[in-house]
Backbone as a printed PyTorch tensor [residue, N CA C, xyz], in Angstrom:
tensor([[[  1.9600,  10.9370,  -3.9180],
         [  0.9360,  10.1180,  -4.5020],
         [  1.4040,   8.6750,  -4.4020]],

        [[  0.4780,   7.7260,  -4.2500],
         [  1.0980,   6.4760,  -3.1060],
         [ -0.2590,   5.8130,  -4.2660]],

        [[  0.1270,   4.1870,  -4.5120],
         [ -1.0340,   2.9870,  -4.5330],
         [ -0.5670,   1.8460,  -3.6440]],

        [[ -1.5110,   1.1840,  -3.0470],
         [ -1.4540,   0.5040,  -2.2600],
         [ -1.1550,  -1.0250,  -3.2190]],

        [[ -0.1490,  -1.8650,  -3.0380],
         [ -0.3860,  -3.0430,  -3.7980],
         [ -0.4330,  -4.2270,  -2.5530]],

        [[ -1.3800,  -5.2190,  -2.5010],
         [ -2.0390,  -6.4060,  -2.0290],
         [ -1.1270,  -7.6230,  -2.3940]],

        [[  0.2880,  -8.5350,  -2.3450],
         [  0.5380,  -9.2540,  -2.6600],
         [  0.4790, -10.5720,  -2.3450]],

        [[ -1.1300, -11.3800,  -3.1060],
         [ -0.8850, -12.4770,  -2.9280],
         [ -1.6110, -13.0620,  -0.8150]],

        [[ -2.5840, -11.7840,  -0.6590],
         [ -3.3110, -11.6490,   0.8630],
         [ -4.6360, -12.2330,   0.7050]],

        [[ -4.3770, -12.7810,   1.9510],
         [ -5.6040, -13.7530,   1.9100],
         [ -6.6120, -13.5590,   3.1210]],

        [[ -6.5730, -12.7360,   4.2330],
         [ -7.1450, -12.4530,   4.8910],
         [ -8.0880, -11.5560,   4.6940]],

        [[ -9.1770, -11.4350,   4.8230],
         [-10.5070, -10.4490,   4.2860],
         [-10.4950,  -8.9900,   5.0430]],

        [[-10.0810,  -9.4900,   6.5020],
         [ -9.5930,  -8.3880,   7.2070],
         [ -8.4100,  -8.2280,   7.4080]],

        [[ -7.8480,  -8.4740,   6.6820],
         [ -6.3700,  -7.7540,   6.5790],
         [ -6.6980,  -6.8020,   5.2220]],

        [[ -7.0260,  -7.1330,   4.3000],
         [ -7.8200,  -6.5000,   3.1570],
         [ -8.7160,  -4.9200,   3.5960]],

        [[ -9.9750,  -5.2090,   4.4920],
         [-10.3490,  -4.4860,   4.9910],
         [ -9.6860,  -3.2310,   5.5060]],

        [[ -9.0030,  -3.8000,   6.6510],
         [ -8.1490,  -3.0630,   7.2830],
         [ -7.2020,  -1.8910,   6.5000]],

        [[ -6.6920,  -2.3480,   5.5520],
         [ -5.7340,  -1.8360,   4.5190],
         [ -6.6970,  -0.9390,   3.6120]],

        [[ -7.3990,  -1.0900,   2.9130],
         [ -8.3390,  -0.3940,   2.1940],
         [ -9.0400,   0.8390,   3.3010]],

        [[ -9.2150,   0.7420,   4.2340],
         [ -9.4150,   1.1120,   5.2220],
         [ -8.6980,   2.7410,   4.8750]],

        [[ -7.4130,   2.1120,   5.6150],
         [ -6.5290,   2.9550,   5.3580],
         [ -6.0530,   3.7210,   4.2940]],

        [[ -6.1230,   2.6320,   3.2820],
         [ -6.2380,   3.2670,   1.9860],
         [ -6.4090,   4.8420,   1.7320]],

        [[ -7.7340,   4.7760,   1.6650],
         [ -8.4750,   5.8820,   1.5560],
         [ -8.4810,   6.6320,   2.5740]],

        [[ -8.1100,   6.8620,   3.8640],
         [ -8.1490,   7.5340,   4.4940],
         [ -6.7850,   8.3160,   4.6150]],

        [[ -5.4200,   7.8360,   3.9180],
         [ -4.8000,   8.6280,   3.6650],
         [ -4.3320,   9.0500,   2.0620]],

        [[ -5.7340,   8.9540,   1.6210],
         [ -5.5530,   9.5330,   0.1670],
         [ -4.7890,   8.7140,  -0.8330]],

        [[ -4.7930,   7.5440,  -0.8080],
         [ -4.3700,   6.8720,  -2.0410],
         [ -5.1440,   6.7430,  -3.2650]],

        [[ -4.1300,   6.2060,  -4.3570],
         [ -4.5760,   6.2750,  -5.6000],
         [ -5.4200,   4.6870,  -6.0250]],

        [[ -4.5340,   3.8050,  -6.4150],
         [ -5.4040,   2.2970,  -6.7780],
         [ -4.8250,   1.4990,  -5.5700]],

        [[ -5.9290,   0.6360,  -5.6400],
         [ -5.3370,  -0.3690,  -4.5420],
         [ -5.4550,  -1.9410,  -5.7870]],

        [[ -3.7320,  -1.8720,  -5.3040],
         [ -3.6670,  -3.1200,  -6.8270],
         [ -3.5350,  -4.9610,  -5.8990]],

        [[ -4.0360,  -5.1650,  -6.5620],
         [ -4.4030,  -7.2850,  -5.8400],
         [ -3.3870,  -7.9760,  -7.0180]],

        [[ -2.2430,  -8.2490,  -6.4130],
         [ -1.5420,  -9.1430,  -7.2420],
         [ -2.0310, -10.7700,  -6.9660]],

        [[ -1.5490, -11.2170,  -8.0300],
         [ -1.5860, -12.8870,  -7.5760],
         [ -2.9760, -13.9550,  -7.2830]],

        [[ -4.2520, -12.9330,  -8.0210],
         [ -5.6130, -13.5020,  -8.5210],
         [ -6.0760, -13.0350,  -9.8550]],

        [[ -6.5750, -14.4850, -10.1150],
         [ -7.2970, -14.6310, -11.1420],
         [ -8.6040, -13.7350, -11.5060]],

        [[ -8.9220, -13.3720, -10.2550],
         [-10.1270, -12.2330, -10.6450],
         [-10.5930, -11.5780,  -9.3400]],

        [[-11.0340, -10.8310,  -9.8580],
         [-10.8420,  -9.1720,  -8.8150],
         [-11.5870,  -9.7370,  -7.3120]],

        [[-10.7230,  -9.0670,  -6.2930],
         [-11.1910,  -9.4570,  -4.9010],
         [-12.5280,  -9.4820,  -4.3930]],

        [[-13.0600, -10.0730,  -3.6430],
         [-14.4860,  -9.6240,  -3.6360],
         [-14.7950,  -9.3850,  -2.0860]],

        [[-14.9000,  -8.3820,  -2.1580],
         [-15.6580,  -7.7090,  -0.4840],
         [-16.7520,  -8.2350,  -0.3640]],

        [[-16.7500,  -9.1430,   0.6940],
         [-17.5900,  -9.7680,   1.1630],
         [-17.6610,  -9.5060,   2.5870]],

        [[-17.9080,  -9.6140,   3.8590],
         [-18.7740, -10.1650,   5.0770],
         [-17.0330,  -9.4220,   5.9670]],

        [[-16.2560,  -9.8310,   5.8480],
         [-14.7380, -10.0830,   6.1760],
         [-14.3720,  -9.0410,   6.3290]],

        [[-13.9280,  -8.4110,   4.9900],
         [-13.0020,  -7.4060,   4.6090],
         [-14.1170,  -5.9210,   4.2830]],

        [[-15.7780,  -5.9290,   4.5560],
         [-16.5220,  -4.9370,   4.8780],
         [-16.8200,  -4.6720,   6.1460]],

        [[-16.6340,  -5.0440,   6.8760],
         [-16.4830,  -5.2800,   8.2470],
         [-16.0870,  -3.9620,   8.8340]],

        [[-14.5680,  -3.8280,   8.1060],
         [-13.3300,  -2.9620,   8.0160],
         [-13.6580,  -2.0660,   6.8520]],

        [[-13.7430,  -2.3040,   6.0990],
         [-13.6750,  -1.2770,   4.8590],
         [-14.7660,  -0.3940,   4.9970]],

        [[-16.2130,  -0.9850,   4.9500],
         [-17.6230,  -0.4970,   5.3410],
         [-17.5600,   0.3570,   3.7240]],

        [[-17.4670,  -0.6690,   3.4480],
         [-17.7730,  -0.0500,   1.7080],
         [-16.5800,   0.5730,   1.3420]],

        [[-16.0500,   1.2090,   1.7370],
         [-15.0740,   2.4680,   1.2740],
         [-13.8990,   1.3910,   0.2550]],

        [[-13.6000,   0.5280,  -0.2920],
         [-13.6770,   0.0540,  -1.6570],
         [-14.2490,   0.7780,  -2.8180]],

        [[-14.9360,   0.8890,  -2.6660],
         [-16.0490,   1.7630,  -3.6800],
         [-15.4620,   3.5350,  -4.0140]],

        [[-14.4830,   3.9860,  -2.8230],
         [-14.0330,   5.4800,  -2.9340],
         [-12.7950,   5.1010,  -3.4100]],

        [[-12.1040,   4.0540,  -4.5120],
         [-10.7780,   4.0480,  -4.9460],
         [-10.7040,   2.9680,  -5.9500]],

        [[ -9.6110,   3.1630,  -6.5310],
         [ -9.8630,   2.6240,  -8.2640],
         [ -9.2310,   0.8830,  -7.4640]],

        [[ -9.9130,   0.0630,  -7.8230],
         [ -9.3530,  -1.2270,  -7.8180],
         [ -8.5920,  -1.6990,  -8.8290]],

        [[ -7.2680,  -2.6040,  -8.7300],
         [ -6.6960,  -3.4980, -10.1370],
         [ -6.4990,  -4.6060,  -9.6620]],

        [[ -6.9080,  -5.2360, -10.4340],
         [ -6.5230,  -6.7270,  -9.9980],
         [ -5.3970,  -7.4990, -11.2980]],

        [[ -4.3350,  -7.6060, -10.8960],
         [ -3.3520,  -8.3860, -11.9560],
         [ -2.8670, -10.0400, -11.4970]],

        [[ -2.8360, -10.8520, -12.4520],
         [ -2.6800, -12.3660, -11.7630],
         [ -0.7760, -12.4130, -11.5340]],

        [[ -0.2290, -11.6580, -12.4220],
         [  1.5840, -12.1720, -12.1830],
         [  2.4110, -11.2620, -11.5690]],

        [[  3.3460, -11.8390, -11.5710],
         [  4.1910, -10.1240, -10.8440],
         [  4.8230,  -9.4800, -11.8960]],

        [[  4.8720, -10.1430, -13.2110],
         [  5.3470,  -9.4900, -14.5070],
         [  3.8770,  -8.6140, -14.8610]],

        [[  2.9040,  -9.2140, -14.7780],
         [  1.8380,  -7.9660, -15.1570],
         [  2.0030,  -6.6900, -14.4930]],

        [[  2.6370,  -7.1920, -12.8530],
         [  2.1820,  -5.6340, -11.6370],
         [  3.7600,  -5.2350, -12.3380]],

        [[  4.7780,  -5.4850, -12.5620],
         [  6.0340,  -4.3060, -12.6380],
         [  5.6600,  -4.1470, -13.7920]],

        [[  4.9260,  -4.4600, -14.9180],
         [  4.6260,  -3.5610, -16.3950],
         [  3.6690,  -3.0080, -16.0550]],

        [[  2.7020,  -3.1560, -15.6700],
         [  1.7190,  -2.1000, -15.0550],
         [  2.2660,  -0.4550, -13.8820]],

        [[  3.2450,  -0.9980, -13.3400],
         [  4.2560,   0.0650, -12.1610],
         [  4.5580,   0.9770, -13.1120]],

        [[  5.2480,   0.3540, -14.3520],
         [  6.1930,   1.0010, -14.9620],
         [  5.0590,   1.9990, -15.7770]],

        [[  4.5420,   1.4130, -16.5990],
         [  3.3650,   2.1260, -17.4580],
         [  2.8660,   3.2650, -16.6550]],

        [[  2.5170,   3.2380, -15.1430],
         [  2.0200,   4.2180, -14.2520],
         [  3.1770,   5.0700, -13.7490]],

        [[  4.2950,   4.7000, -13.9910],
         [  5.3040,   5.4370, -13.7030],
         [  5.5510,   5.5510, -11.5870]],

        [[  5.2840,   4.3530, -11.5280],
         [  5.1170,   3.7270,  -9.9290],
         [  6.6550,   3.5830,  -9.7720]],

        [[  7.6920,   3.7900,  -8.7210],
         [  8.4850,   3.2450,  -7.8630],
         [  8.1220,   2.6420,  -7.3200]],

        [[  8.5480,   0.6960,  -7.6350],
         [  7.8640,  -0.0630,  -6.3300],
         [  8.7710,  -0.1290,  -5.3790]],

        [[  8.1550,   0.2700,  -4.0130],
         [  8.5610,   0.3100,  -2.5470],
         [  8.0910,  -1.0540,  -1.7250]],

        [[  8.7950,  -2.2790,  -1.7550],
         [  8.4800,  -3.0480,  -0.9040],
         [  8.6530,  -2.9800,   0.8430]],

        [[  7.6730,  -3.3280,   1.4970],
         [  7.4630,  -3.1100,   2.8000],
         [  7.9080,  -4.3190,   3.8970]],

        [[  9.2810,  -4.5310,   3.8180],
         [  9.4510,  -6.2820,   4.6230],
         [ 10.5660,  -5.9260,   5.3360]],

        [[ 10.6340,  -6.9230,   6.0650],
         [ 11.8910,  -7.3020,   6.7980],
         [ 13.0160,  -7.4260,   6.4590]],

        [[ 13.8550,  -6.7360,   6.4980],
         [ 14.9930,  -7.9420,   5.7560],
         [ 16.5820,  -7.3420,   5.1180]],

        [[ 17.0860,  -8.0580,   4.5370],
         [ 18.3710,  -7.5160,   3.8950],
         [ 17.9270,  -6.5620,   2.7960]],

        [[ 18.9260,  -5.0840,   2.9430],
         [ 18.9420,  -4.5110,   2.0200],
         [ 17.7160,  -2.9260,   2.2720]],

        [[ 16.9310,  -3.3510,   3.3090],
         [ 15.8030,  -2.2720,   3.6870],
         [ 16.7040,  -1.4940,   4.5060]],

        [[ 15.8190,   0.1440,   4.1480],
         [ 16.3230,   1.1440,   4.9180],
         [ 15.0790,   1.4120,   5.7680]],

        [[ 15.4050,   1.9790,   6.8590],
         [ 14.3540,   2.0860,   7.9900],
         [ 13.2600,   2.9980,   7.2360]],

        [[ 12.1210,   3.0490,   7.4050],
         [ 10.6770,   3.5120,   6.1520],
         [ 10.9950,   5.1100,   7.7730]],

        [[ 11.2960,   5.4830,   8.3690],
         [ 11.5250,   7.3000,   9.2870],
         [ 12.2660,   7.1980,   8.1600]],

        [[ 13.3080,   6.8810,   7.7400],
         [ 14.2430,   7.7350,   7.2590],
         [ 14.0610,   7.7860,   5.7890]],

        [[ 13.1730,   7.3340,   5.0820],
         [ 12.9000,   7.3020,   3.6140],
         [ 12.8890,   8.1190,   2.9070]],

        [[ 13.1490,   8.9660,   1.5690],
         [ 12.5140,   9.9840,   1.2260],
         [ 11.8850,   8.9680,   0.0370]],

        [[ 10.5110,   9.0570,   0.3000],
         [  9.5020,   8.4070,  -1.0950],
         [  9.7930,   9.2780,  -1.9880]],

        [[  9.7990,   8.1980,  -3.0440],
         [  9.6770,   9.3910,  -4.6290],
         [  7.9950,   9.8660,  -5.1260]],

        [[  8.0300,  10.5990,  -5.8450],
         [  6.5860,  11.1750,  -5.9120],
         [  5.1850,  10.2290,  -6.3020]],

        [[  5.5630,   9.2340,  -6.9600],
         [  5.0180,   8.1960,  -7.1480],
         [  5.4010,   6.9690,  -6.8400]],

        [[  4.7440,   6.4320,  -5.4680],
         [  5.1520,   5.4090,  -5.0030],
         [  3.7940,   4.4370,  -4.6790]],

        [[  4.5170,   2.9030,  -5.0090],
         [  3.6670,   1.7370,  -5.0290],
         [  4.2170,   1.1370,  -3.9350]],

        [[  3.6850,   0.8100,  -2.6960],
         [  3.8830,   0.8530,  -1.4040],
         [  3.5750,  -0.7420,  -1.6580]],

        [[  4.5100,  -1.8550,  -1.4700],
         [  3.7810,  -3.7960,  -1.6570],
         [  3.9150,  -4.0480,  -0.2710]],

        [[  2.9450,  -4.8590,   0.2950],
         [  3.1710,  -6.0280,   1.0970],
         [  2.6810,  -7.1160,   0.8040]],

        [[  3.0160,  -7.7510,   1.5290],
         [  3.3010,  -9.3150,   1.2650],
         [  2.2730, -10.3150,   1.9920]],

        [[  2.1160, -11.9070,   1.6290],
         [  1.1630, -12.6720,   2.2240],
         [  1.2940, -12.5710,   3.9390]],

        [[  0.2400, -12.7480,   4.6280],
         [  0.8270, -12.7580,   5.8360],
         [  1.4750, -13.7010,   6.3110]],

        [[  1.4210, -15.0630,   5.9490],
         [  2.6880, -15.6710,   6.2970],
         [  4.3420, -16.0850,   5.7560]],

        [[  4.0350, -15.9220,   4.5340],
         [  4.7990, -15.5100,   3.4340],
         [  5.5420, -14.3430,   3.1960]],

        [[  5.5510, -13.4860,   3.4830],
         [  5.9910, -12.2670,   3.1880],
         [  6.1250, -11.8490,   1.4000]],

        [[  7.0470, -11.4370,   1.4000],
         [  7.4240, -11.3770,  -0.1170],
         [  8.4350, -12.2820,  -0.7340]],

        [[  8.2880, -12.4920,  -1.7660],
         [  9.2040, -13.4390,  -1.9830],
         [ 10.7010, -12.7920,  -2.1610]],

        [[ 11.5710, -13.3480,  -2.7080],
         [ 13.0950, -12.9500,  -2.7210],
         [ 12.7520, -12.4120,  -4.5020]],

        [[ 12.1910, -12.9970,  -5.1210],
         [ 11.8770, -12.9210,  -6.3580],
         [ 11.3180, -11.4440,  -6.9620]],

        [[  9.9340, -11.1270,  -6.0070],
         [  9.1350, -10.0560,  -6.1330],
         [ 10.5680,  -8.7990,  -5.6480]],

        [[ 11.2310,  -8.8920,  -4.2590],
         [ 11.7750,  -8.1050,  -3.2970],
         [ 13.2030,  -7.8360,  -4.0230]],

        [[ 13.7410,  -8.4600,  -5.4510],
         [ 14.6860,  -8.2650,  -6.5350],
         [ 14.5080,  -7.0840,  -7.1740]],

        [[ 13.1040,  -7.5010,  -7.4420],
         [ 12.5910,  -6.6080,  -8.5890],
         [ 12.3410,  -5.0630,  -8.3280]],

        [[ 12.2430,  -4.6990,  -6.6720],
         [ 11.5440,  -3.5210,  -6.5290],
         [ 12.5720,  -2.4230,  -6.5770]],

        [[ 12.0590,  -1.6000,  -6.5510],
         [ 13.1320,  -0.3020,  -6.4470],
         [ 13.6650,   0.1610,  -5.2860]],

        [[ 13.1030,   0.0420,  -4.1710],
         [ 13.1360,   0.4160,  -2.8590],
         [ 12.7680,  -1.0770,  -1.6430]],

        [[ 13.5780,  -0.8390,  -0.7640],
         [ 13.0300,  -1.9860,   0.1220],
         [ 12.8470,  -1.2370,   1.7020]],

        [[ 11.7990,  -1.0630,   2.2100],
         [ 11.7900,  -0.3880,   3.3150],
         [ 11.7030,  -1.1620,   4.8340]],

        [[ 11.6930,  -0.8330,   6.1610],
         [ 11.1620,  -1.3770,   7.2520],
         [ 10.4070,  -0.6480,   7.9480]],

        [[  9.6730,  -0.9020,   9.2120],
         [  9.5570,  -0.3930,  10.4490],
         [ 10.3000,  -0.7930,  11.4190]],

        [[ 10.9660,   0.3330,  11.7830],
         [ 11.5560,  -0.0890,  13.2580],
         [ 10.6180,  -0.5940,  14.0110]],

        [[ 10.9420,  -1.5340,  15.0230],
         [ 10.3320,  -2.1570,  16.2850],
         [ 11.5930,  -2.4920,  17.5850]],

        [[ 10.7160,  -1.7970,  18.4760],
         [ 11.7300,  -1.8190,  19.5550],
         [ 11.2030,  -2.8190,  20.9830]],

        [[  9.9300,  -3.4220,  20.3080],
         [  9.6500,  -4.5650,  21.6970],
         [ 10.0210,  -6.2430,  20.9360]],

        [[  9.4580,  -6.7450,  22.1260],
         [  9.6960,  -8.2620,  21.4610],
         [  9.1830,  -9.0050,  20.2480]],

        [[  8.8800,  -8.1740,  19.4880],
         [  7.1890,  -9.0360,  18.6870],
         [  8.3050,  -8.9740,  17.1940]],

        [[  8.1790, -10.8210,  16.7910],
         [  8.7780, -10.5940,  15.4120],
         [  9.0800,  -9.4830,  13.7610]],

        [[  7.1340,  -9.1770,  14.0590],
         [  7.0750,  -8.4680,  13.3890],
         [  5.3660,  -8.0320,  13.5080]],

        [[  5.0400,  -7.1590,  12.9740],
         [  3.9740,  -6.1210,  12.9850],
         [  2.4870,  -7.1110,  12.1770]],

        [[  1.3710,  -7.0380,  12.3810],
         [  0.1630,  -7.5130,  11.2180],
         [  0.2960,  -6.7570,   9.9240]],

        [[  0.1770,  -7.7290,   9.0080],
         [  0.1600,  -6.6010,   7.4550],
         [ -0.3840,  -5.3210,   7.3390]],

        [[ -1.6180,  -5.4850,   7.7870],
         [ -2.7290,  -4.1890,   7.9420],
         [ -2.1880,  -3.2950,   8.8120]],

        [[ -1.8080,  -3.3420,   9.8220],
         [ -1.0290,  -2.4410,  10.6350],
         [  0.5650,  -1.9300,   9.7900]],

        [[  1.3670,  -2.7300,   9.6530],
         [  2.6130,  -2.3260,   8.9500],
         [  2.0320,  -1.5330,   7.4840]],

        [[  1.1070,  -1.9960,   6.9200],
         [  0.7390,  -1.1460,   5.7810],
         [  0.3860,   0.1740,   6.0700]],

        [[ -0.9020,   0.1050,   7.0770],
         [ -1.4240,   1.1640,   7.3330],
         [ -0.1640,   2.4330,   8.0680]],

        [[  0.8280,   1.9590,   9.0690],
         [  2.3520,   2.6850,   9.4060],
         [  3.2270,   3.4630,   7.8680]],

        [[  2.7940,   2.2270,   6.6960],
         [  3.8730,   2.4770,   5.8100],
         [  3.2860,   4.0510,   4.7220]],

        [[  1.7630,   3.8090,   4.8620],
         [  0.7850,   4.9780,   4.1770],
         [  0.8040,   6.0280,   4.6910]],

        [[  1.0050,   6.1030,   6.2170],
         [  1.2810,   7.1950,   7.0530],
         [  2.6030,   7.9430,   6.5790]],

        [[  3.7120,   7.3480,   6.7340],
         [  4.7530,   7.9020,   6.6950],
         [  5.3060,   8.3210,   5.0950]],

        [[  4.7670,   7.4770,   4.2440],
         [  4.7970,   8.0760,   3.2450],
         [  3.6730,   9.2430,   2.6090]],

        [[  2.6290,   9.8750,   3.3810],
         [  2.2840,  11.1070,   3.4630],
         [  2.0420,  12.1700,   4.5740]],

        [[  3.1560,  11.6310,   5.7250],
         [  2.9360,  12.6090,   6.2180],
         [  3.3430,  13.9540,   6.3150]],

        [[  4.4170,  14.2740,   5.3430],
         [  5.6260,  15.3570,   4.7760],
         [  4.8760,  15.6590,   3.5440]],

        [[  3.7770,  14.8650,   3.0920],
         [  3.7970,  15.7240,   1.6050],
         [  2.9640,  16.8500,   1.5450]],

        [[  3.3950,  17.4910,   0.5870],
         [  3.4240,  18.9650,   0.6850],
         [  2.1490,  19.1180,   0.2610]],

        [[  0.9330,  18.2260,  -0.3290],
         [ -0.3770,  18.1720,  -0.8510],
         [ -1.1300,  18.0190,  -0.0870]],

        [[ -0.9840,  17.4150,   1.4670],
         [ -1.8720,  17.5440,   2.4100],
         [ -2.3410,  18.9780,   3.1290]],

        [[ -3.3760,  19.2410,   3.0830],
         [ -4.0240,  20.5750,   3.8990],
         [ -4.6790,  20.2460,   5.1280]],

        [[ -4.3770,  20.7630,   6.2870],
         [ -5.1330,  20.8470,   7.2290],
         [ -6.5510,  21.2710,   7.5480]],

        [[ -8.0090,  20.6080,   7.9560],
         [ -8.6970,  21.3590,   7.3990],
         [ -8.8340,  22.0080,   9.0520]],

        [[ -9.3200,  23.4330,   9.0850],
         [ -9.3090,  24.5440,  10.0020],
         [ -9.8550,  23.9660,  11.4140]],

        [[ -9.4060,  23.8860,  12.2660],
         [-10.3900,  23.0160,  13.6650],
         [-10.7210,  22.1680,  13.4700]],

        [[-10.1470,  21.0820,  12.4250],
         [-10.4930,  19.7500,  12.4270],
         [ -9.0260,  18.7820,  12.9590]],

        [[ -9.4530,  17.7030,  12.6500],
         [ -8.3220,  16.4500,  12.9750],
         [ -8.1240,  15.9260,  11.7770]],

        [[ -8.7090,  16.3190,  10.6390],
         [ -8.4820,  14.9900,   9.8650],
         [ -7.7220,  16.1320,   7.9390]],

        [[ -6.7180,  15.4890,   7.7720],
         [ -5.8500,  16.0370,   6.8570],
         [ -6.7280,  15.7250,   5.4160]],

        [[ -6.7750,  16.4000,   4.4440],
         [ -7.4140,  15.8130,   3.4390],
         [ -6.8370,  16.7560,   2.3570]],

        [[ -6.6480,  15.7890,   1.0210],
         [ -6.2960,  16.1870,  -0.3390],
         [ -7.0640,  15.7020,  -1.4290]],

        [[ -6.9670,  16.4960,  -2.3060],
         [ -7.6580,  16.2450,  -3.6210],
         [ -7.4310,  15.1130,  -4.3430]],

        [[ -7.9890,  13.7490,  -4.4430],
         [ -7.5150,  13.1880,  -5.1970],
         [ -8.2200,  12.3420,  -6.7590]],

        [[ -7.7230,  12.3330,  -7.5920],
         [ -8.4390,  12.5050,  -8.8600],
         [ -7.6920,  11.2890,  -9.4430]],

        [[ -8.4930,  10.0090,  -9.9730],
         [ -7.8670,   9.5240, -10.7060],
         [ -7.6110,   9.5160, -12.2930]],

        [[ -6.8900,   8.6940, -12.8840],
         [ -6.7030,   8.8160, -14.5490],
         [ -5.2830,   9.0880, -14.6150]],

        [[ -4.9510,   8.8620, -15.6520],
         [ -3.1880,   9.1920, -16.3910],
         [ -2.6200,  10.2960, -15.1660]],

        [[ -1.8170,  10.1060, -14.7460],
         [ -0.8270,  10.5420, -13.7640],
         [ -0.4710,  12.1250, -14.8170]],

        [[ -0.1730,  12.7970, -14.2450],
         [  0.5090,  14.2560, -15.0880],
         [  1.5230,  14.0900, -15.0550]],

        [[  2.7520,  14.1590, -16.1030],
         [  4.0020,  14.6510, -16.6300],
         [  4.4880,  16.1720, -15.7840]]])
């Protein structure tokens, strides 16, 4: 069980894109750090999404002290998704059962501040020339791999597409 957190993104289709994904591999909230008030799908980020916003719980929190008391309250491991010192390659991860998957502004990344605080720091390997991956893409890689082992996905019979039950409200003990 995975939520997607938004840190501080400003692209509509990078938004899109991600929500996108979201839901298509069964996530729980998709949380918007770092605004004053809740994102608004507009023209941009429906483009990509095509509504599917609407199939997952939105949060919108303005600080990063609201999102790690909010993590904690949900009983979230935050898993930051960056480059950098201290990340273990996101193949070799084992996610914990509740994981809050962050990325970062797209030009910005995460800060050193937010990337202190988390519990986990992950990467994607890359083996061509390219600095680094689009948010929406590295997110959408990071949602994959953190369900593609879990044991809650069912195959459905002669289809392509994996699907699980997902229900929101208070997490179960």
């Amino acid at each position: 069980m995975f939520c997607t957190v938004l840190h501080n993104l400003k692209s509509p289709t990078n938004v899109g894109m991600i929500v996108r994904s979201h839901v298509a591999f069964g996530g729980r909230e998709v949380v918007f750090v770092g605004y004053e008030l809740p994102w608004q799908f507009k023209k941009g980020s429906q483009a990509f999404s095509r509504r599917l916003e609407r199939l997952c719980e939105i949060v919108t929190l303005e600080t990063d002290d609201e999102f790690f008391a909010w993590a904690r309250q949900h009983r979230y491991q935050t898993t930051a998704l960056e480059i950098g010192e201290h990340a273990v390659p996101i193949t070799t991860f084992e996610p914990p059962s509740h994981t809050a998957l962050i990325v970062g502004n797209e030009a910005a990344g995460l800060s050193e501040a937010v990337l202190s605080r988390c519990d986990f720091r992950v990467f994607i390997p890359q083996f061509g020339r390219a600095e680094c991956l689009n948010v929406a893409v590295a997110c959408s890689i990071g949602m994959y791999e953190l369900t593609r082992n879990s044991p809650s996905m069912v195959r459905m019979r002669g289809g392509k597409f994996a699907v699980r039950e997902v229900k929101f409200g208070p997490i179960a003990e």
